[in-house]
C-alpha positions as CSV (number, residue, x, y, z in Angstrom):
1,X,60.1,13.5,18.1
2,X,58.8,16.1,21.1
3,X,59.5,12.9,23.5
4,X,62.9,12.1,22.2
5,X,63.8,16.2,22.3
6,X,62.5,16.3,26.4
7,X,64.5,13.4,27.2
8,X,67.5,15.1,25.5
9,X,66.3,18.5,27.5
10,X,66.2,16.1,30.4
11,X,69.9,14.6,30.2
12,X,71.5,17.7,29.0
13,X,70.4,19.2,32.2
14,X,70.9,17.2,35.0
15,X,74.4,17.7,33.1
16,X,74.4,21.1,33.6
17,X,73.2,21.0,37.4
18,X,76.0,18.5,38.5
19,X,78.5,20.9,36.9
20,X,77.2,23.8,38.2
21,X,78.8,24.1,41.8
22,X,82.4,23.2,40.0
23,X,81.6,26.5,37.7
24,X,80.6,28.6,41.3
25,X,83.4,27.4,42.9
26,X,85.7,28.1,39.9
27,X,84.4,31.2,39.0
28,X,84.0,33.1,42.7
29,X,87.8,31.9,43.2
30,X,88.8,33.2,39.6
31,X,87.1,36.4,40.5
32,X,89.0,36.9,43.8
33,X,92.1,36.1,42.6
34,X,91.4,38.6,40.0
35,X,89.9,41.3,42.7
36,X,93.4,41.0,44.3
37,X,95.5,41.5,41.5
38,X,96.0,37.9,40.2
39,X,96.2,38.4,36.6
40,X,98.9,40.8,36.5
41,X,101.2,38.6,38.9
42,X,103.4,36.0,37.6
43,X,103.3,34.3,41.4
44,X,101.8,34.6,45.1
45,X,98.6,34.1,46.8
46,X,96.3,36.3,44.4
47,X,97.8,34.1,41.1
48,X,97.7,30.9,42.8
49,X,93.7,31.7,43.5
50,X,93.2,32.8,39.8
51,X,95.1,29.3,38.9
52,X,92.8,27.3,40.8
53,X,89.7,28.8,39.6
54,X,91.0,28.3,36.3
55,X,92.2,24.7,37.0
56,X,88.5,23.8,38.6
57,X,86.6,25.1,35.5
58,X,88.2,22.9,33.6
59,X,86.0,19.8,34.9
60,X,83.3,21.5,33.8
61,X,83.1,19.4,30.6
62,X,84.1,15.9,32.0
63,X,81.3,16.5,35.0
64,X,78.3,17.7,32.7
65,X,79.7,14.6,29.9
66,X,79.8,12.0,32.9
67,X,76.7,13.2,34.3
68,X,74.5,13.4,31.0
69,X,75.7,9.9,30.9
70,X,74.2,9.3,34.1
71,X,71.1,10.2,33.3
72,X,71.2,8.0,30.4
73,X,72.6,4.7,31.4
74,X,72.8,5.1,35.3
75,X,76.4,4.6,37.1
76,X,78.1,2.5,34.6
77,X,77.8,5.9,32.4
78,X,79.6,8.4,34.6
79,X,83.4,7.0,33.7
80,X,83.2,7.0,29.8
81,X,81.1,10.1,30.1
82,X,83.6,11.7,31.7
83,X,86.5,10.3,29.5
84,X,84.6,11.7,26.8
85,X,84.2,15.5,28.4
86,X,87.9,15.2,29.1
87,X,89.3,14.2,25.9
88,X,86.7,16.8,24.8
89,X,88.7,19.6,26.7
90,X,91.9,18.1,25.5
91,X,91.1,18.2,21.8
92,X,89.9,21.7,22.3
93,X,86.5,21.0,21.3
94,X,85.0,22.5,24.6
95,X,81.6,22.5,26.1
96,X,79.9,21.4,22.5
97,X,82.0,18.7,22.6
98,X,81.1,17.4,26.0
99,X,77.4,17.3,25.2
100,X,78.1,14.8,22.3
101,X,80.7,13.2,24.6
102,X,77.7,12.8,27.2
103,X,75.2,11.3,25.1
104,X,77.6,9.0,23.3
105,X,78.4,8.0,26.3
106,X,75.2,6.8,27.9
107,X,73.6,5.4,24.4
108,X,77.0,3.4,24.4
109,X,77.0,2.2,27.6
110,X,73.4,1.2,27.1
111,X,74.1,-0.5,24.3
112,X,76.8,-2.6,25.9
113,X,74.4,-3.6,29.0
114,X,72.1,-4.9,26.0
115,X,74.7,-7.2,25.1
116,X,74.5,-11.1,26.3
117,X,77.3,-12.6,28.1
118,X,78.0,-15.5,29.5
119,X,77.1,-15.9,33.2
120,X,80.7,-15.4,34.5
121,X,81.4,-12.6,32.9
122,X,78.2,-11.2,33.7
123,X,79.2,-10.0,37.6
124,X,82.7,-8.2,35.6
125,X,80.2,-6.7,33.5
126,X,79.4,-3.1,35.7
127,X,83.1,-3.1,37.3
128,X,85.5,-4.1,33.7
129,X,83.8,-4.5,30.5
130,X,81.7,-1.6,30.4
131,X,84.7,0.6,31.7
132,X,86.9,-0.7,29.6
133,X,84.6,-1.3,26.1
134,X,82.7,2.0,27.0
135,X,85.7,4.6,27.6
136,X,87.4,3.4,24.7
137,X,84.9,3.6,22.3
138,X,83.8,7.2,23.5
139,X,87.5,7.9,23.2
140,X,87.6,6.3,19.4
141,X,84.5,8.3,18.8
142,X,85.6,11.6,20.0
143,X,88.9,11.4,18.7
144,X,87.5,11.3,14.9
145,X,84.1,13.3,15.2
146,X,86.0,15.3,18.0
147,X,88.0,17.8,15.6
148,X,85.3,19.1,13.1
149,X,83.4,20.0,17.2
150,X,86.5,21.9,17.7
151,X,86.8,23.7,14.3
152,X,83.7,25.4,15.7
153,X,84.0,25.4,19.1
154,X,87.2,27.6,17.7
155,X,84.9,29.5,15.4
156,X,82.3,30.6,17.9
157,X,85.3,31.4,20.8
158,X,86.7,33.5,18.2
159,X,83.5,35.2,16.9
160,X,82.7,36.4,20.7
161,X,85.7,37.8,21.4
162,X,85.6,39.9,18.4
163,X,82.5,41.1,19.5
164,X,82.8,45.2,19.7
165,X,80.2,47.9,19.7
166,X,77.0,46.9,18.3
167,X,77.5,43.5,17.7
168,X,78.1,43.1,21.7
169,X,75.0,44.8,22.1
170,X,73.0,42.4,19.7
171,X,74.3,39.4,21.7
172,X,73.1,41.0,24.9
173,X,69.7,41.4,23.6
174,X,69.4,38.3,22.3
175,X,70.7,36.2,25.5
176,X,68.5,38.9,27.8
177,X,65.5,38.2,25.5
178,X,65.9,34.4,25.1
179,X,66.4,34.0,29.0
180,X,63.1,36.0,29.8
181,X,60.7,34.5,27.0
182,X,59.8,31.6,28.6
183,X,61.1,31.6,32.0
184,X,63.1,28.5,32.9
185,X,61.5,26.6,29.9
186,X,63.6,24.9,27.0
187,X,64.4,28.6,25.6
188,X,65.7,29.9,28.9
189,X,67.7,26.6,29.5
190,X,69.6,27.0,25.7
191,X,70.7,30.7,26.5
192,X,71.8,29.6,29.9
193,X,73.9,26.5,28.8
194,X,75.5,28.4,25.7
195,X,76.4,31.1,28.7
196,X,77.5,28.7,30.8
197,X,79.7,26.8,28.1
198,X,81.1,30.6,27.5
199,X,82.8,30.4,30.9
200,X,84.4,27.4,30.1
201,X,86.3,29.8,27.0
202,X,86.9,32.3,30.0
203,X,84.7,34.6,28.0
204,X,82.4,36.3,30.8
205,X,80.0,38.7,29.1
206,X,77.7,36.6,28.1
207,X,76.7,35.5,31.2
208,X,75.8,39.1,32.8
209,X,73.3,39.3,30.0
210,X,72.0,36.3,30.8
211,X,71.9,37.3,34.7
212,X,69.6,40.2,33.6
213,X,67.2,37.8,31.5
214,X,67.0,35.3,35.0
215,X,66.3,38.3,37.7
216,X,64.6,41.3,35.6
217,X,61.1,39.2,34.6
218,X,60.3,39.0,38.5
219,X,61.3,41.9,40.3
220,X,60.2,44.2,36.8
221,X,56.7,42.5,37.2
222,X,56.8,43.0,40.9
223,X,57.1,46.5,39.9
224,X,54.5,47.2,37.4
225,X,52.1,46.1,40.4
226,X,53.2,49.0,42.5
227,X,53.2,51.2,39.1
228,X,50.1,50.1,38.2
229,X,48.2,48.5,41.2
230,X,44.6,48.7,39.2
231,X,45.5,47.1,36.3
232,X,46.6,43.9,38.3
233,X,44.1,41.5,41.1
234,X,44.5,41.2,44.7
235,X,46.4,38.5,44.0
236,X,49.0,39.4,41.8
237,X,50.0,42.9,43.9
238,X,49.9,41.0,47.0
239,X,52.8,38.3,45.8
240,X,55.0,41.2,44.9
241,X,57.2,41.1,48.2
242,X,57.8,37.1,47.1
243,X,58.2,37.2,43.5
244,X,60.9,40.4,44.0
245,X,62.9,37.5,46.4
246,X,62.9,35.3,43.6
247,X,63.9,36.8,41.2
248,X,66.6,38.4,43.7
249,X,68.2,34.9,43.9
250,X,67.7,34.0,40.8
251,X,64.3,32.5,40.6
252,X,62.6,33.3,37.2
253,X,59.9,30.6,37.7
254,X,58.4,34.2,39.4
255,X,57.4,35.7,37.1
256,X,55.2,32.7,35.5
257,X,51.8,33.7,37.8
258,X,51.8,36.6,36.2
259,X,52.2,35.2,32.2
260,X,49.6,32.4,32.3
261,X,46.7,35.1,33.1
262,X,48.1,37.8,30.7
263,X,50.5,35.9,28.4
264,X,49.9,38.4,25.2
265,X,51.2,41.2,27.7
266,X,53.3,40.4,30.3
267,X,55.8,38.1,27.6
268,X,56.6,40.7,25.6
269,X,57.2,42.9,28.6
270,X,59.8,41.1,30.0
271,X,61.4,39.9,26.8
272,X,62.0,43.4,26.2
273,X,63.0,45.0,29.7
274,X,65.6,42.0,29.8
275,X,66.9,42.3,26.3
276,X,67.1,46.2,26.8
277,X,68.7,45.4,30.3
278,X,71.1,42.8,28.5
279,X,72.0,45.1,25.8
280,X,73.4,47.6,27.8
281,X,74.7,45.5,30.4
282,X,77.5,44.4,27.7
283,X,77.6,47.9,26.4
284,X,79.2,49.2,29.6
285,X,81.5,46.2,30.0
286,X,79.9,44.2,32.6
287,X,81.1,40.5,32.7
288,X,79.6,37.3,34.9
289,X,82.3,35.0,35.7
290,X,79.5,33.5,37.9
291,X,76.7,31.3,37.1
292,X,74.6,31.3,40.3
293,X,73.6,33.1,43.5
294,X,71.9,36.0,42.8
295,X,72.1,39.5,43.7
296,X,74.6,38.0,46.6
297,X,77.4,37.2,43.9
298,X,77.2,40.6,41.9
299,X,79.9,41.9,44.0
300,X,82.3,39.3,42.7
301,X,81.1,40.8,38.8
302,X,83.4,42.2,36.4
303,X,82.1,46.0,36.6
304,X,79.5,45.1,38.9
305,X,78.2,48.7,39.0
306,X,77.6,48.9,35.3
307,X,76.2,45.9,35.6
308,X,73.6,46.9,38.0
309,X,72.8,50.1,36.4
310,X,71.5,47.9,33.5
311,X,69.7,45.8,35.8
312,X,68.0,48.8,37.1
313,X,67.4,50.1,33.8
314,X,65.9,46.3,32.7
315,X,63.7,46.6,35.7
316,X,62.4,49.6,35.1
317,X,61.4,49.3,31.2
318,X,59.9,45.8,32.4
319,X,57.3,47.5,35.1
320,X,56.9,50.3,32.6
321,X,56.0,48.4,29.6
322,X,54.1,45.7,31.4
323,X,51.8,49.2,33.1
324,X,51.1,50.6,29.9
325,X,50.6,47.0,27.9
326,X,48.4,45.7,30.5
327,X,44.3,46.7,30.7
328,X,42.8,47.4,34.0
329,X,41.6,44.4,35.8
330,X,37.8,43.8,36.5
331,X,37.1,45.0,40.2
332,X,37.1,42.1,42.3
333,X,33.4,41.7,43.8
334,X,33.7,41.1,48.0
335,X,32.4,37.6,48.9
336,X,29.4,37.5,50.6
337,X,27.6,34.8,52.6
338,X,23.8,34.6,51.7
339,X,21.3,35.1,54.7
């Protein structure tokens, strides 16, 4: 079952990383049209840029769909896959329904390479049959299972925009929180495909919480070793300067050094500087139309000033917490060579 539920990790993923330029391209675009005025335009420049972003988001689906595919059942997978993610956006069964479109796609596909044929019809196989065969039965598939998907694909897109008040600031917490608890592992990677997904339903705020979850754990740990420089070894204060950069663009693979020799301390640390810095980030408003980049695409944020004040204010109870959780380290005893 844990192999079957890595491989899954696995396709859904590469998924994910083959749509992801299509979602930065879509949503810097979106965002500058935006800047400029686009949404309150009914034509020109500024609305033809927030029309384009919006037009490129929507192969967001049929790319992750085709490319889950891919990873499943090589080439022949990326057509049907992608069939699938599109009649998936059509039927209004969103990013949910392009991760069943993806993996019925390439266990389908599979399924039809499996099947014998005679030796003429063996050399159409990759360029006709499994086109044609695969694409329409992903297309039969979606079609039927396809609408109970978009029932709560609906449900959900409805549920977050009625998100006010408190309830916005539980989902912040919870996205900051699940981003920062195991740092780029199967947690981190739900949070960031739900947020992701969210983009697709032009719905942005989910995504600055989970920008505080991806860059707080580093640069707040970075922190704590200026804070608290005894209660941390040599090595640890002196990859501060490195681990800030990374989480600076993004990186929250940073902050693991610091987890495997105190896990009991430094995880809750920064599972509760992010989901404090996550909270209030949708308190004040700010919104992530952006899934990548770093600090260098905060600019192109909704509210990007609130947003960084809760990044600030995540950092901060991150170094804090992680000082006053931590012990003081052993001194480290000079090495010596023996006469």
């Amino acid at each position: 079952m844990k192999k079957v539920l890595e491989e899954a990790k696995t396709h859904l993923m590469t998924g994910v990383s083959y749509m992801l330029p299509f979602v930065v391209a879509g949503g810097l675009l979106l965002t500058i049209g935006l800047l400029l005025g686009g949404g309150e335009q009914e034509a020109g420049f500024a609305k033809k840029t927030v029309d384009t972003g919006v037009l490129i988001f929507k192969l967001m689906v049929p790319v992750m769909a085709g490319y889950m595919a891919y990873s499943i059942a090589d080439r022949p997978g990326i057509a049907p896959g992608m069939v699938g993610g599109l009649i998936a956006n059509e039927i209004g069964a969103g990013f949910l329904g392009g991760i069943v479109a993806g993996f019925l796609a390439g266990y389908i596909v599979n399924g039809i390479k499996a099947i014998p044929m005679h030796r003429y019809l063996v050399q159409l196989k990759p360029i006709i049959v499994i086109p044609l065969l695969g694409a329409g039965a992903v297309a039969l598939l979606m079609y039927i299972i396809g609408q109970p998907i978009a029932a709560l694909s609906d449900g959900l897109e409805a549920w977050l925009k009625s998100l006010s008040g408190g309830n916005l600031i539980i989902l912040g917490l919870i996205i900051g929180a699940m981003m920062a608890f195991d740092m780029g592992g199967p947690v981190n990677k739900v949070a960031f495909a739900f947020c992701v997904g969210m983009l697709n339903q032009e719905i942005y705020a989910p995504m600055a919480a989970c920008w505080i979850g991806i860059m707080t754990p580093p640069i707040g740990l970075a922190l704590a070793t200026r804070i608290a420089p005894k209660k941390f070894t040599a090595a640890e204060r002196q990859s501060a300067l490195p681990t800030t950069f990374m989480g600076a663009t993004g990186i929250t693979e940073g902050a693991i050094p610091f987890a495997v020799t105190d896990p009991l301390r430094v995880i809750p640390s920064i599972v509760i500087g992010s989901a404090v810095g996550g909270a209030l980030a949708l308190a004040l408003g700010a919104e992530a139309p952006v899934p990548s980049g770093g600090v260098f695409v905060v600019p192109f944020f909704i509210k990007p000033i609130m947003f960084i004040i809760a990044f600030v204010v995540g950092i901060v109870v991150t170094a804090v917490t992680a000082s006053v959780l931590k012990k003081k380290v052993e001194e480290e005893m000079p090495i010596t060579e023996e006469a």
